[in-house]
RODO-2510 file (C-alpha; in nm, 4 decimals, decimal comma):
residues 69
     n   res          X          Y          Z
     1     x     3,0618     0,1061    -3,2232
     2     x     3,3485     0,3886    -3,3838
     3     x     3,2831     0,4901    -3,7523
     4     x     3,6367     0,5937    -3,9025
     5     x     3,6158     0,6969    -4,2861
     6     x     3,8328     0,9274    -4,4785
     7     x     3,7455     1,1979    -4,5819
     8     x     3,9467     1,1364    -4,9152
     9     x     3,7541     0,8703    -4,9100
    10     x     3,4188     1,0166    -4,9143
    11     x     3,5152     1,2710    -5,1614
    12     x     3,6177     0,9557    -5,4065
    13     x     3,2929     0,7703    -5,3509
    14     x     3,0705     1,1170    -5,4361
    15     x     3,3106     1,2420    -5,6824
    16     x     3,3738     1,5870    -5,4444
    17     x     3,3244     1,7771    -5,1481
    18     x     2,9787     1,9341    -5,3452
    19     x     2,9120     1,5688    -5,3790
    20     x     2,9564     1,4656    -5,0087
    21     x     2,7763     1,8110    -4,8832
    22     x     2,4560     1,7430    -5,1088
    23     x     2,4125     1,3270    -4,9926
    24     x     2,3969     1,4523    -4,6136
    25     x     2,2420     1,7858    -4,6468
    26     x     2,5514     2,0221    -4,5473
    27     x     2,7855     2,2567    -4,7157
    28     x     3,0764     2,1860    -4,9094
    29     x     3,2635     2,4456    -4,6697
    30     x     3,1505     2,1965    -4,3766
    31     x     3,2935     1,9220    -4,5506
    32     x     3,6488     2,1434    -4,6027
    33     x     3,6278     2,2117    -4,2091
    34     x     3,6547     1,8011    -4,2038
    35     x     4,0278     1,7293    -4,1500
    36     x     4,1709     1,3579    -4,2735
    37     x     3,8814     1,1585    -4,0794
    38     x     3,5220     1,2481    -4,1164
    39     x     3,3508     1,3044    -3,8385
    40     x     3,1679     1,0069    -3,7081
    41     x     2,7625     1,1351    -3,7382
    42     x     2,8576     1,2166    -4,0358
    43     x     2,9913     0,8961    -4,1979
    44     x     2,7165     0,7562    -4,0346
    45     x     2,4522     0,9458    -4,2579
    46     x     2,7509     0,8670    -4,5834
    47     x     2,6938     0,5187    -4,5027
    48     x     2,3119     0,5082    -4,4720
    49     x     2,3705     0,6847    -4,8261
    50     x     2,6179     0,4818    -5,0248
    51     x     2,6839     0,1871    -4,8094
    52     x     2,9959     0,0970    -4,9998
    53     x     3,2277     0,3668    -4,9208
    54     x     3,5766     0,2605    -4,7291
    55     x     3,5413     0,2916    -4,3953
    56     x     3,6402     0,1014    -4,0684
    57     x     3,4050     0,0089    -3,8004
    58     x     3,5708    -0,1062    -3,4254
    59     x     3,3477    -0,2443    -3,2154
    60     x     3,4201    -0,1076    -2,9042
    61     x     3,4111    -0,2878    -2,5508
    62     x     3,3482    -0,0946    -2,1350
    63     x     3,3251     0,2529    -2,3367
    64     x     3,6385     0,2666    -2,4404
    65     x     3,5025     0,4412    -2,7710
    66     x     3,4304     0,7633    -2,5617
    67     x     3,7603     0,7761    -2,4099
    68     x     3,9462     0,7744    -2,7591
    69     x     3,7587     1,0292    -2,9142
***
């Protein structure tokens, strides 16, 4: 299974990057070191958080996750 959440996204469901860094237990400057897509452990531990937040989930088939990333 791939994770793929924005990090726009996360910032609007916590309200900003202090937001998103506090739920998981990181900085905000890790959160600025993010890019457009979160990275995947971490919108795992967003989700566990605040299930809610936009994200898409591809289930993937022979591994083909790993060779996308």
């Amino acid at each position: 299974m791939q994770i793929i959440m924005n990090t726009s996204d996360a910032i609007d469901a916590f309200h900003s990057k202090a937001g998103v860094a506090k739920a998981i237990g990181i900085t905000k400057q890790a959160v600025s070191q993010w890019g457009d897509v979160v990275p995947e452990a971490s919108a795992l531990k967003l989700l566990r958080v605040k299930p809610a937040i936009k994200h898409k989930q591809n289930d993937c088939k022979e591994n083909l996750c790993s060779r996308a990333s």
